[in-house]
N, C-alpha and C positions, 0 to 999 in steps of 0.2 A: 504494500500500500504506500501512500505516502505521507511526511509529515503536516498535516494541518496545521500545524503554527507555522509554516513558510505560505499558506492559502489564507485568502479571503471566502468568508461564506457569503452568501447572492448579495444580501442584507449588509455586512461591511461594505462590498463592493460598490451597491448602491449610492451607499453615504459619501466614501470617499468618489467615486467618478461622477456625485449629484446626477445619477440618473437611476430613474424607476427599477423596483426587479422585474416588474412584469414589462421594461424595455427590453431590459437585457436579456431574459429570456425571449421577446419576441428578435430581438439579432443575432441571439444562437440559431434561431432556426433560416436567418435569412444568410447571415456571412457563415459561409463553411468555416473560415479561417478561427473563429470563434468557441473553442470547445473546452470550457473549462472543465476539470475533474471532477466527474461525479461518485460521491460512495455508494458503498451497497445498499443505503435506502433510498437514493437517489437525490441525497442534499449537492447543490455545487460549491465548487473550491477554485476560486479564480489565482492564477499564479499573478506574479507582478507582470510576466508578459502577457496575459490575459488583460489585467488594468492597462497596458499599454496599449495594447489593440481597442481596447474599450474606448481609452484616450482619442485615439488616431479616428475611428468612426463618429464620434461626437464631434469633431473638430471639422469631420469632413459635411456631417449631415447640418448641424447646426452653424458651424461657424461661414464655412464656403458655399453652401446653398445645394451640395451635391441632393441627387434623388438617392436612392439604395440601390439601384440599379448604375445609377451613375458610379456610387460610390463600387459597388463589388466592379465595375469594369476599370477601375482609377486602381485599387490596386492588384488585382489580378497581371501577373505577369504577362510579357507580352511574351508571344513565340519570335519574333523580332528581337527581343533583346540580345542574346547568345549569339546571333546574326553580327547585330552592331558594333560589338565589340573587340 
């Protein structure tokens, strides 16, 4: 398993990224990239990179005007990229 004292549960995670759990639950199911650790009764456990990606999508939806669709094609890698470089 892992250590819960390095996780946020849904409810920490809320308070510190000021957004809803019943958000965050509805952007687990829309960004794949999104998948905090759930235990065996199925509570979640968001890591610090979890709160980071939380970050990045709050900043993209609310700050920059993206849609969710906009936002999953902004960062979704390009097949281009490995191309360009």
């Amino acid at each position: 398993m892992f250590q819960k004292d390095t996780f946020l549960t849904i409810s920490q995670a809320a308070k510190k990224t000021d957004i809803p759990s019943h958000v965050l639950r509805f952007w687990e199911k829309n960004f794949f990239f999104l998948k905090p650790k759930k235990a065996e009764g199925g509570r979640r456990y968001y890591s610090t990179d979890d709160i980071e990606v939380v970050l990045l999508i709050k900043k993209l939806l609310y700050e920059k005007g993206f849609t969710i669709k906009g936002c999953l094609l902004y960062t979704s890698p390009s097949p281009r990229d490995g191309l360009l470089s």
